[in-house]
C-alpha positions as CSV (number, residue, x, y, z in Angstrom):
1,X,-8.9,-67.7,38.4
2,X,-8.3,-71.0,36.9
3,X,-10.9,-69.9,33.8
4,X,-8.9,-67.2,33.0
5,X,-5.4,-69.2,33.4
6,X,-7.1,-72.1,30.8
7,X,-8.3,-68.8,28.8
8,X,-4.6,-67.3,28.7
9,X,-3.1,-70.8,28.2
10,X,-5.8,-71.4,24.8
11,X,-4.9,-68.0,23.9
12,X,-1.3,-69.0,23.7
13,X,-1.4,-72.1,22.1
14,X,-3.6,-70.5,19.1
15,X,-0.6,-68.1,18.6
16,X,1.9,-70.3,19.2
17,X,3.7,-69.0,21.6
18,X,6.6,-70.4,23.5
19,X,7.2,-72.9,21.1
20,X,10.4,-72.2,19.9
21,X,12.8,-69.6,18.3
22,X,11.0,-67.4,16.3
23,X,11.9,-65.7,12.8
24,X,13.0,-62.5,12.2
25,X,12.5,-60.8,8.9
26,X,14.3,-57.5,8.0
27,X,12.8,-55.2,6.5
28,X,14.0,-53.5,3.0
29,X,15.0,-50.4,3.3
30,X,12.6,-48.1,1.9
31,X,13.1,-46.2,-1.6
32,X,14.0,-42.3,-1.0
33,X,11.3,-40.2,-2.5
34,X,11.6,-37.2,-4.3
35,X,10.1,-34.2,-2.5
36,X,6.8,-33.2,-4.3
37,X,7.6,-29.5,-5.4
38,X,5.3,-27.2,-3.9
39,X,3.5,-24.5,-5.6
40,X,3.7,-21.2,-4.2
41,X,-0.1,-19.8,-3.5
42,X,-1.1,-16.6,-5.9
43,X,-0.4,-13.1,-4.1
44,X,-3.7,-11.7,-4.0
45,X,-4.1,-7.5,-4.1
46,X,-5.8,-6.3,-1.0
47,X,-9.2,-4.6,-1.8
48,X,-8.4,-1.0,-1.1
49,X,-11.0,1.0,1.3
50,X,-13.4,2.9,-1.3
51,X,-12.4,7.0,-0.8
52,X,-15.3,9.0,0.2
């Protein structure tokens, strides 16, 4: 148990964690974008049944 508590505490250090405040960036908002138009698919005619 004491491995894994040195593990955890390594761990930490290498991320420096706990060491203070940290810094919080906001994000931009992201730029609206215009709906792609959307072509409407090619009615097809239905192969009519050959008459016998």
């Amino acid at each position: 148990m004491a491995a894994l508590n040195a593990s955890v505490e390594k761990a930490k250090a290498s991320r420096r964690e706990g060491t203070g405040p940290t810094e919080v960036h906001k994000l931009p908002k992201p730029k609206k974008k215009t709906a792609a138009k959307k072509q409407q698919a090619k009615k097809t005619t239905g192969r009519r049944p050959r008459s016998a």
